[in-house]
LOROPA-944774 format. One record per residue: residue number from 1; residue in one letter; x, y, z of N, C-alpha, C, O in turn. Coordinates in steps of 0.05 Angstrom, whole numbers, plus 5000, padded with zeros to 4 digits. Layout:
REM LOROPA-944774
+-------+------+------+------+------+------+------+------+------+------+------+------+------+------+
: tordo : zaba :  n.X :  n.Y :  n.Z : ca.X : ca.Y : ca.Z :  c.X :  c.Y :  c.Z :  o.X :  o.Y :  o.Z :
+-------+------+------+------+------+------+------+------+------+------+------+------+------+------+
:   NUM :    A :    X :    Y :    Z :    X :    Y :    Z :    X :    Y :    Z :    X :    Y :    Z :
...
+-------+------+------+------+------+------+------+------+------+------+------+------+------+------+
END
This chain:
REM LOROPA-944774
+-------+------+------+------+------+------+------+------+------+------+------+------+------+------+
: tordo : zaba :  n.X :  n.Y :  n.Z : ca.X : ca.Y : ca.Z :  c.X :  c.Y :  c.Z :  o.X :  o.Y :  o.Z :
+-------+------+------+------+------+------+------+------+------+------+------+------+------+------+
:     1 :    X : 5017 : 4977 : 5000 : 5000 : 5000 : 5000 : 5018 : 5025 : 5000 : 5012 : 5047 : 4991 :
:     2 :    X : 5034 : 5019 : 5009 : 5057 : 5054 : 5009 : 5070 : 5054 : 4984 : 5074 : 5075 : 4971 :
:     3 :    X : 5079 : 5023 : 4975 : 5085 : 5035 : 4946 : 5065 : 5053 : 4932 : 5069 : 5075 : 4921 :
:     4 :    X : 5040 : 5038 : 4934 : 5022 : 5049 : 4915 : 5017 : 5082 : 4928 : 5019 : 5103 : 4915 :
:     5 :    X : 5014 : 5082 : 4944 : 5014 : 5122 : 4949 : 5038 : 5130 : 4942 : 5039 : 5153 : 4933 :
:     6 :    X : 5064 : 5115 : 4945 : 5089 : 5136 : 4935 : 5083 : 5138 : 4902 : 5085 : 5159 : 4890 :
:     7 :    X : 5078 : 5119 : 4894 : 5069 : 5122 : 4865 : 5049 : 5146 : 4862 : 5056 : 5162 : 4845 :
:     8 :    X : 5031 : 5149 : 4871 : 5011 : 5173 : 4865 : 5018 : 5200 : 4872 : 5005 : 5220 : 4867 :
:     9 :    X : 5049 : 5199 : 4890 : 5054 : 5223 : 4901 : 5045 : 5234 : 4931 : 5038 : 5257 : 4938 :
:    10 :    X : 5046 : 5214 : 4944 : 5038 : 5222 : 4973 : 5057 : 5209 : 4983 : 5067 : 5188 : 4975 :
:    11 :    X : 5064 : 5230 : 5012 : 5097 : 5232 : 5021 : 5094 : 5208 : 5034 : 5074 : 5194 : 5037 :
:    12 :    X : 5124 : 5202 : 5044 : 5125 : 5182 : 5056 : 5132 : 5185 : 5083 : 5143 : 5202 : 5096 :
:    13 :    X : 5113 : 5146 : 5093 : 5107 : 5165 : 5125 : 5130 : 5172 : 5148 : 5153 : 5171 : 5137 :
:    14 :    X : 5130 : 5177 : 5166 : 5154 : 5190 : 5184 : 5170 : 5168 : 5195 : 5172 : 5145 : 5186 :
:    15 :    X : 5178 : 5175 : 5207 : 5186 : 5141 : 5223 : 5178 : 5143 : 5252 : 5187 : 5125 : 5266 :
:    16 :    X : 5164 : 5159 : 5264 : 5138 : 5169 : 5281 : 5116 : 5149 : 5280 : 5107 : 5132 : 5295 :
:    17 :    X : 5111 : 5161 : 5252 : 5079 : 5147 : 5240 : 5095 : 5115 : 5230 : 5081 : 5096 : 5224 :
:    18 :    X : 5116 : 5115 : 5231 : 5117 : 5081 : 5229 : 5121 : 5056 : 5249 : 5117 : 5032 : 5247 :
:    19 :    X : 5134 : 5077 : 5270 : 5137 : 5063 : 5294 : 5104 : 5059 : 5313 : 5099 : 5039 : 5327 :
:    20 :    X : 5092 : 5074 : 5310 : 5070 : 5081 : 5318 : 5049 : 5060 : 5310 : 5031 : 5050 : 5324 :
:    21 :    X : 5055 : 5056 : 5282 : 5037 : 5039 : 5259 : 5042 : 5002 : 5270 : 5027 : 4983 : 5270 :
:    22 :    X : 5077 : 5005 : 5278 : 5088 : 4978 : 5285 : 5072 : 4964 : 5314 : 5063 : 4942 : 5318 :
:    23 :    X : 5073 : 4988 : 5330 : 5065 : 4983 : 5361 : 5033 : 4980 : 5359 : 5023 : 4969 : 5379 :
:    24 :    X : 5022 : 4985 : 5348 : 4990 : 4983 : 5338 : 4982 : 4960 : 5320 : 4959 : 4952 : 5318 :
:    25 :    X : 4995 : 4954 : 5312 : 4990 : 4925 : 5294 : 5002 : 4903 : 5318 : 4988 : 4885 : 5327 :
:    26 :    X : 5033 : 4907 : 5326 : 5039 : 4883 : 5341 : 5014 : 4877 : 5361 : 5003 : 4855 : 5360 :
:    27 :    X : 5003 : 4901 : 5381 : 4974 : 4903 : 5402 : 4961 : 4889 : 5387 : 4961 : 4865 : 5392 :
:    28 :    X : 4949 : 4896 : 5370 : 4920 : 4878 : 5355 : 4924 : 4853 : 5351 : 4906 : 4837 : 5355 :
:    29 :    X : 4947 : 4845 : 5342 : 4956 : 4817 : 5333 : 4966 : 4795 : 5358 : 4962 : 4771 : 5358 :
:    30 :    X : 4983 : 4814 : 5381 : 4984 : 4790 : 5400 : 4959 : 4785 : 5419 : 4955 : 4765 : 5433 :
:    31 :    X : 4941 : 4811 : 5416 : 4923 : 4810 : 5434 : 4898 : 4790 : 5428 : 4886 : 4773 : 5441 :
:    32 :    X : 4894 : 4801 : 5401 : 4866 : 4779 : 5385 : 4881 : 4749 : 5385 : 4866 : 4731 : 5394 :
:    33 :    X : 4908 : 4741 : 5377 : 4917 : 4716 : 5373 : 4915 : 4707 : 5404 : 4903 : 4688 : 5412 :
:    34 :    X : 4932 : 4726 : 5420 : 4931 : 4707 : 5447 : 4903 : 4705 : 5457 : 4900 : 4684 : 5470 :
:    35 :    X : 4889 : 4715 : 5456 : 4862 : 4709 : 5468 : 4849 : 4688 : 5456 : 4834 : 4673 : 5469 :
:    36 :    X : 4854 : 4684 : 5428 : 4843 : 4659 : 5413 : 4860 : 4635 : 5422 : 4847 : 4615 : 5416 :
:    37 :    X : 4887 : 4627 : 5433 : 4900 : 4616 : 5440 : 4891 : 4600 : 5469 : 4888 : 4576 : 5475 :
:    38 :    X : 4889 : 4629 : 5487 : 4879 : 4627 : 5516 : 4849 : 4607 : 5515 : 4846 : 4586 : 5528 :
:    39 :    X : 4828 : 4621 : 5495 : 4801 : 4612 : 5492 : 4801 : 4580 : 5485 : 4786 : 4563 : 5496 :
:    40 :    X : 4815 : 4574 : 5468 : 4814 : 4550 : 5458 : 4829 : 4522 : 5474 : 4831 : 4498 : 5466 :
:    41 :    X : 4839 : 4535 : 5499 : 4846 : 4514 : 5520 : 4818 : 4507 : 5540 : 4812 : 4488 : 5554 :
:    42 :    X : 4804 : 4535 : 5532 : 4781 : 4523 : 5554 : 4748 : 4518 : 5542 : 4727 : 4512 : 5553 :
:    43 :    X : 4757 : 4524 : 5508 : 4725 : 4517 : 5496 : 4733 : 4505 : 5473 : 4753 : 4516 : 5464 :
:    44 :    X : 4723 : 4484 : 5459 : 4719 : 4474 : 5429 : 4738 : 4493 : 5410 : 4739 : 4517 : 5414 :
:    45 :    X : 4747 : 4483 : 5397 : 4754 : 4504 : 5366 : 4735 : 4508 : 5349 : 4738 : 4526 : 5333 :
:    46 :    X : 4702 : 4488 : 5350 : 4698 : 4499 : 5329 : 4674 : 4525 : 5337 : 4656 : 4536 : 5324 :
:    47 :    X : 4684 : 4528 : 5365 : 4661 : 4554 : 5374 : 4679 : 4578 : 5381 : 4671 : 4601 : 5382 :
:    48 :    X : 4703 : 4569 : 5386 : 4728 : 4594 : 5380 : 4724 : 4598 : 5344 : 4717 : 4621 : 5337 :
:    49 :    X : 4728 : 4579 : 5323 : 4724 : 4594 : 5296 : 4699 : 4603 : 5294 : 4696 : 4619 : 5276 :
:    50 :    X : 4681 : 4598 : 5305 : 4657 : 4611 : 5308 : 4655 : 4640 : 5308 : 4645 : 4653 : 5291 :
:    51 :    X : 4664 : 4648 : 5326 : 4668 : 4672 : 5349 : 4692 : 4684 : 5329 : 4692 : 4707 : 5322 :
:    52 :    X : 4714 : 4665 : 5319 : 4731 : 4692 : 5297 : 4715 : 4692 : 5280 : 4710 : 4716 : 5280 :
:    53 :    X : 4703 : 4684 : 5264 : 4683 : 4682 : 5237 : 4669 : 4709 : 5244 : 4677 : 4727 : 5228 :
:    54 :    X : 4650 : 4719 : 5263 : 4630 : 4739 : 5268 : 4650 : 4768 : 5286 : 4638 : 4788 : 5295 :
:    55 :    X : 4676 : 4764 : 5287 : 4691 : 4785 : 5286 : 4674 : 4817 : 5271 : 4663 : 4836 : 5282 :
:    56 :    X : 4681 : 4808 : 5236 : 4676 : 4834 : 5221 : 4653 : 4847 : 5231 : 4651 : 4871 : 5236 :
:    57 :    X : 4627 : 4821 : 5235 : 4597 : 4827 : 5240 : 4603 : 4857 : 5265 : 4597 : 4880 : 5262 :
:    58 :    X : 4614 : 4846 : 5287 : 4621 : 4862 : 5311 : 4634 : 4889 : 5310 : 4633 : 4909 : 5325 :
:    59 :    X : 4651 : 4883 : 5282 : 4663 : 4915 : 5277 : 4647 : 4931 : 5261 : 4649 : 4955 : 5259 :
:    60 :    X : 4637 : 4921 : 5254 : 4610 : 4932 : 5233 : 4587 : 4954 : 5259 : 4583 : 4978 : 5258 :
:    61 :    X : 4580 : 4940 : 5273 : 4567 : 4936 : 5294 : 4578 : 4957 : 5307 : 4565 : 4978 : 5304 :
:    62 :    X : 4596 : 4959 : 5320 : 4616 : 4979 : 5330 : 4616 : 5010 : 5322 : 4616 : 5032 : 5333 :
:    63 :    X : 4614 : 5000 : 5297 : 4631 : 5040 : 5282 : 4589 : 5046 : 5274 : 4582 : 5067 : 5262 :
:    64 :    X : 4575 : 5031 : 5280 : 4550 : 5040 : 5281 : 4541 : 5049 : 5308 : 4526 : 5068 : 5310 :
:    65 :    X : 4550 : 5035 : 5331 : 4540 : 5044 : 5358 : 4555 : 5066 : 5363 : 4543 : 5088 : 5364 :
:    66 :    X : 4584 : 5065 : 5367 : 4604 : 5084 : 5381 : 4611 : 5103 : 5356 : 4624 : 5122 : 5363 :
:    67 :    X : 4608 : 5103 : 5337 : 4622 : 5122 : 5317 : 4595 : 5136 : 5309 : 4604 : 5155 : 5295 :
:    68 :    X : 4569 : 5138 : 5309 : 4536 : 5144 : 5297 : 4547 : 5138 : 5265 : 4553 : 5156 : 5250 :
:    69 :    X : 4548 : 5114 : 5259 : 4541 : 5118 : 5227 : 4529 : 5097 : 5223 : 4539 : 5080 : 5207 :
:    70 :    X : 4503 : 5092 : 5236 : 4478 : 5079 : 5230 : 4470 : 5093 : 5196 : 4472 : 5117 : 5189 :
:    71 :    X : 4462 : 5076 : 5185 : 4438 : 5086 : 5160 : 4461 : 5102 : 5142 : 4454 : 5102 : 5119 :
:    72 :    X : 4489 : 5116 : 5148 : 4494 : 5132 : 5134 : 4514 : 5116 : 5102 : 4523 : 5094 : 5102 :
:    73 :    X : 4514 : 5128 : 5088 : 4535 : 5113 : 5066 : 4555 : 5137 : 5067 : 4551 : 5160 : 5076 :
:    74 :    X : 4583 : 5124 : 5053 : 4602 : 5140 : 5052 : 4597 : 5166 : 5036 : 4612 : 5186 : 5041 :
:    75 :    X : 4577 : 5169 : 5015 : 4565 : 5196 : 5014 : 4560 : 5204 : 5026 : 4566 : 5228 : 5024 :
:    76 :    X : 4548 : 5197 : 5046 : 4528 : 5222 : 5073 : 4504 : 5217 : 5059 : 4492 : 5238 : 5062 :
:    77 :    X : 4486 : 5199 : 5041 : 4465 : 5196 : 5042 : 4454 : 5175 : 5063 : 4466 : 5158 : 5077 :
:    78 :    X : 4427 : 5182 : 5062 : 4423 : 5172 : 5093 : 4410 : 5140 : 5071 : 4403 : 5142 : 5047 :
:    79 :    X : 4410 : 5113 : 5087 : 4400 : 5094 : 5067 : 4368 : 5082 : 5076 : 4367 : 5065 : 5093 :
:    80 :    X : 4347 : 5091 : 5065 : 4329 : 5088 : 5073 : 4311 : 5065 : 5059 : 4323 : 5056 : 5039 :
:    81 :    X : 4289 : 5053 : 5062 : 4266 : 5039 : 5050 : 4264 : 5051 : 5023 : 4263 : 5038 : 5002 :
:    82 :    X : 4263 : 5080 : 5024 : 4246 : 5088 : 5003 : 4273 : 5092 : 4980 : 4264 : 5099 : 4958 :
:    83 :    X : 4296 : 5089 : 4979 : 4319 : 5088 : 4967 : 4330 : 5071 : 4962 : 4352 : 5078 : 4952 :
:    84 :    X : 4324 : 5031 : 4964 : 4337 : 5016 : 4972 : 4326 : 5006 : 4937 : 4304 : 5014 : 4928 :
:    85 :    X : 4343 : 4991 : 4923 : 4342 : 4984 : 4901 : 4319 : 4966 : 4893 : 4321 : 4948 : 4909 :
:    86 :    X : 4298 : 4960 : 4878 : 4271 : 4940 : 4879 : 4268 : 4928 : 4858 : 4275 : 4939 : 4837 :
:    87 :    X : 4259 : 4905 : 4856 : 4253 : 4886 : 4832 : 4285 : 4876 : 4823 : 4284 : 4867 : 4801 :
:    88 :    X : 4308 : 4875 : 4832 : 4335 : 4861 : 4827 : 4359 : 4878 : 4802 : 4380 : 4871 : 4790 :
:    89 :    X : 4340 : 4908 : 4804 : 4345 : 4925 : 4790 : 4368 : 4950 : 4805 : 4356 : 4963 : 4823 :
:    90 :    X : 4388 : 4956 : 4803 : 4401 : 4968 : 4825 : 4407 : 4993 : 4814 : 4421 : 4997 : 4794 :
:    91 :    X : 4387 : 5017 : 4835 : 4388 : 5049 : 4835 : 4410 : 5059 : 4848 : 4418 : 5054 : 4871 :
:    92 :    X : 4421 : 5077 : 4826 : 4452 : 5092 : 4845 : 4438 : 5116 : 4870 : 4424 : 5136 : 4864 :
:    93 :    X : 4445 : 5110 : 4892 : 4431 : 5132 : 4905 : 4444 : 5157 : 4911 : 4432 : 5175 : 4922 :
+-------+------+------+------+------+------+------+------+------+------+------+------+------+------+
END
């Protein structure tokens, strides 16, 4: 991905924003892995892959409760009933 922005002309990041980027990925990765590690000594695997499987569902879920972007699309249109595509025919909204 940074090739592809140095290619388009966007600077490259600091070594701030990379150390920063390092310490934030290692957190996510030993923390979600060890907990799936920890979990799976005391429940089934196939209800630990369960539980990683519905991950995205939860982040989805997330940036709608704690962030308000219920209903909204990355336009800022709001997505309603009366806008939603009908008969298998798909309206740009």
């Amino acid at each position: 991905m940074v090739v592809w922005l140095r290619v388009r002309g966007v600077a490259a990041p600091t070594a701030r924003e990379w150390r920063s980027s390092f310490l934030l990925a290692m957190l996510i990765f030993l923390s979600n892995y060890g907990l799936v590690f920890w979990a799976e000594t005391r429940i089934p695997s196939g209800v630990t892959a369960v539980m990683q499987a519905t991950i995205p569902a939860f982040i989805a879920l997330a940036e709608i409760v704690v962030l308000g972007l219920g209903g909204h699309l990355k336009t800022g249109h709001t997505w309603t009933a009366q806008n939603r595509p009908r008969s298998g025919r798909s309206s740009r909204v």
